[in-house]
N, C-alpha and C positions, 0 to 999 in steps of 0.2 A: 504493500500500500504506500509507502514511505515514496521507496522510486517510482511510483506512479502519477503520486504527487509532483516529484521533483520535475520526471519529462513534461509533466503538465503546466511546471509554473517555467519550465526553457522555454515552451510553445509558444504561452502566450509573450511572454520576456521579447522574442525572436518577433512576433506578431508587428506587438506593440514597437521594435525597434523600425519594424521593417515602414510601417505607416505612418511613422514619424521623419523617416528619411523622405520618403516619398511626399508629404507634405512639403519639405524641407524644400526640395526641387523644385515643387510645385509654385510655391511662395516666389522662389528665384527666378522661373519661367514666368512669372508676373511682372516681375521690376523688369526685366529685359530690357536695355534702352536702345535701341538704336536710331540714327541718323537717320533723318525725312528727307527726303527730295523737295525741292518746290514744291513740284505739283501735290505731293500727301500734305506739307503745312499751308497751301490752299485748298487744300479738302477739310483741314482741318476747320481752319477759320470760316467755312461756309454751314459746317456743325455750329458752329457759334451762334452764329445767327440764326437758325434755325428753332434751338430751343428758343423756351419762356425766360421772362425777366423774372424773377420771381422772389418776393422778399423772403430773406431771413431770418424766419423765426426765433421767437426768445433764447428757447431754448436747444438753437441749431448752433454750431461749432464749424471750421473748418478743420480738420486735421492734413499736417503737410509732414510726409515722411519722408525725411530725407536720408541719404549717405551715412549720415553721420548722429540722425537721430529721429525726434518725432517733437514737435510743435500745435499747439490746439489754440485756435484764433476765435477771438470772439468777436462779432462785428457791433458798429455804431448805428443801427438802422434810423437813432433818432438823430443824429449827426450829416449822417452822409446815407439817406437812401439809395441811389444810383448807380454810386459807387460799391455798398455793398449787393447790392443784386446782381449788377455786372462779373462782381468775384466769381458769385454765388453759379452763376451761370459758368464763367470760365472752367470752374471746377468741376461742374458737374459733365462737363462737353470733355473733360480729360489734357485741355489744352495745358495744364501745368505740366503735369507729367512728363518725365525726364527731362524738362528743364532745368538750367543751371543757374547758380547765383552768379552770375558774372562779374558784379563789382563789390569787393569788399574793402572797407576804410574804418579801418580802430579806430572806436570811439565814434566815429560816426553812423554807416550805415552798411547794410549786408542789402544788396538788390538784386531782383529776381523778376521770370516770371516773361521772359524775351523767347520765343519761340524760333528765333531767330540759332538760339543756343543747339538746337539741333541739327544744323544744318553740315556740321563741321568748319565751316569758315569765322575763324574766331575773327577777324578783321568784321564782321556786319554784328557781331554782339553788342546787345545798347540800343539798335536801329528798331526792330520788330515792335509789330503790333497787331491786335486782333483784328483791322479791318474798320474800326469804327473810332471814333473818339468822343472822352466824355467832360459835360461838361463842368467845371468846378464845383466843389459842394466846401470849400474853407468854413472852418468852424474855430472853435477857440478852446479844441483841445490840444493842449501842448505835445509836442516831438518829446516826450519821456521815451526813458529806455523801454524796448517793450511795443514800442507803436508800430502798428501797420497802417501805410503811407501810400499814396500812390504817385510815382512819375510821373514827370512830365515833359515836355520842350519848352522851350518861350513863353510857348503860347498858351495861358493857364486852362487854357482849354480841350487841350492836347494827350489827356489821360488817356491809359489805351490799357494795357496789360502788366506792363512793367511796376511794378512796387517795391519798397524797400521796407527793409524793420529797422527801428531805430537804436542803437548801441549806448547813448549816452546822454544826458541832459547836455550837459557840456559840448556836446559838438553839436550838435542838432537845434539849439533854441533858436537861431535863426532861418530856420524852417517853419516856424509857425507863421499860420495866416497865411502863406507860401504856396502850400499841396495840401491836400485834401485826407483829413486822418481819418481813415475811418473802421477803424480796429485795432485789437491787440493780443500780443501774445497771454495766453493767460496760463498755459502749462508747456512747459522746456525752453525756460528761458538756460537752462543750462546748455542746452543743443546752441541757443544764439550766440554764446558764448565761444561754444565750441568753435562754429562757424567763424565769428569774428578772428579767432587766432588763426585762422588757417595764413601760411607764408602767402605772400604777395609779389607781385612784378609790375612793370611799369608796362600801361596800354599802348598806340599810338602818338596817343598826345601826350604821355608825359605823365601821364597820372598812375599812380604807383596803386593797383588797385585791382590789378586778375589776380585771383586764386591760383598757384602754382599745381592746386590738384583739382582736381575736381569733385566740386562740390555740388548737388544735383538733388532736385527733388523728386523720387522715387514714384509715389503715387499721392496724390491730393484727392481729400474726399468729404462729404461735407455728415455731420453724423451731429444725430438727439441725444439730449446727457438727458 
């Protein structure tokens, strides 16, 4: 009875290791990143527009998993509605996904969210946008560590995909009133962290500010606490 048991509990041991591997792959066969063509990041962005605008519920979150960790954002719908429903949409169409953070600045900001990032031509990183642009929603929440931001060009009306989070009081207060806050990190700010340290190198112009690895978010997905 003894070694009846014992082959009984290898079986299930050996089962249970066998469908934890197979998850395991399974999980990694999900993140998969690879390189878009043109023409797939214009099939993408016509997904975009095709879903709904849809607001953000109270109690809805973004989760953004990235490389190097997991992040859960909460939005400002009383602040910035447009802004957050536009996220809300980009996420749910997939368009974050394996995208990269392409510009990072200690103490100042980690920006993301360029579709452009998958193209492999790191010279048009910074450029990309969903196809539409949105128009300002400034408010009079301050650039605290923690804040989710959106970019822009010139032209304050020029929001598109691109956001940043913000690394520090100190570098960022002259951002306020500037861009449009309209959320924040509210779990892993340790992962911000993280991200902010990554080495750095100097872009085009001089600005000391690519990620020497990459940094990339895995899957973005929007979920009810």
């Amino acid at each position: 009875m003894k070694r009846d048991f014992i082959l009984l509990f290898i079986t299930v041991l050996v089962t249970v290791l066998a469908c934890s591997d197979q998850k395991s792959k399974s999980t990694s066969a999900k993140v998969k990143c690879d390189s878009l063509t043109a023409n797939q990041i214009e099939e993408l962005k016509a997904k975009v527009s095709q879903l709904p605008l849809e607001p953000v519920a109270e109690n809805e979150v973004a989760v953004i998993e990235t490389n190097m960790g997991t992040m859960e954002l909460v939005f400002f719908m009383d602040k910035a509605p447009e802004h957050s429903k536009a996220f809300k949409r980009l996420v749910n169409a997939g368009y974050y996904d394996c995208t990269k953070f392409h510009r990072i600045i200690p103490d100042f900001v980690i920006q993301g969210g360029d579709i452009l990032t998958r193209d492999d031509i790191e010279e048009n990183d910074g450029t990309g946008n969903p196809g539409y642009q949105l128009n300002q929603e400034f408010n009079d929440t301050p650039h605290d560590k923690g804040i989710l931001s959106m970019a822009r060009a010139q032209d304050v009306n020029s929001a598109g995909s691109q956001f940043f989070i913000c690394l520090s009081r100190r570098g960022t207060a002259a951002l306020d009133n500037n861009y449009t806050v309209f959320g924040k990190v509210v779990e892993g700010l340790d992962v911000l962290d993280k991200i902010a340290a990554v080495p750095i190198k100097a872009n085009r112009f001089g600005e000391k500010s690519v990620p020497t690895e990459p940094v990339y978010i895995k899957k973005a997905y929007m979920k009810t606490k």
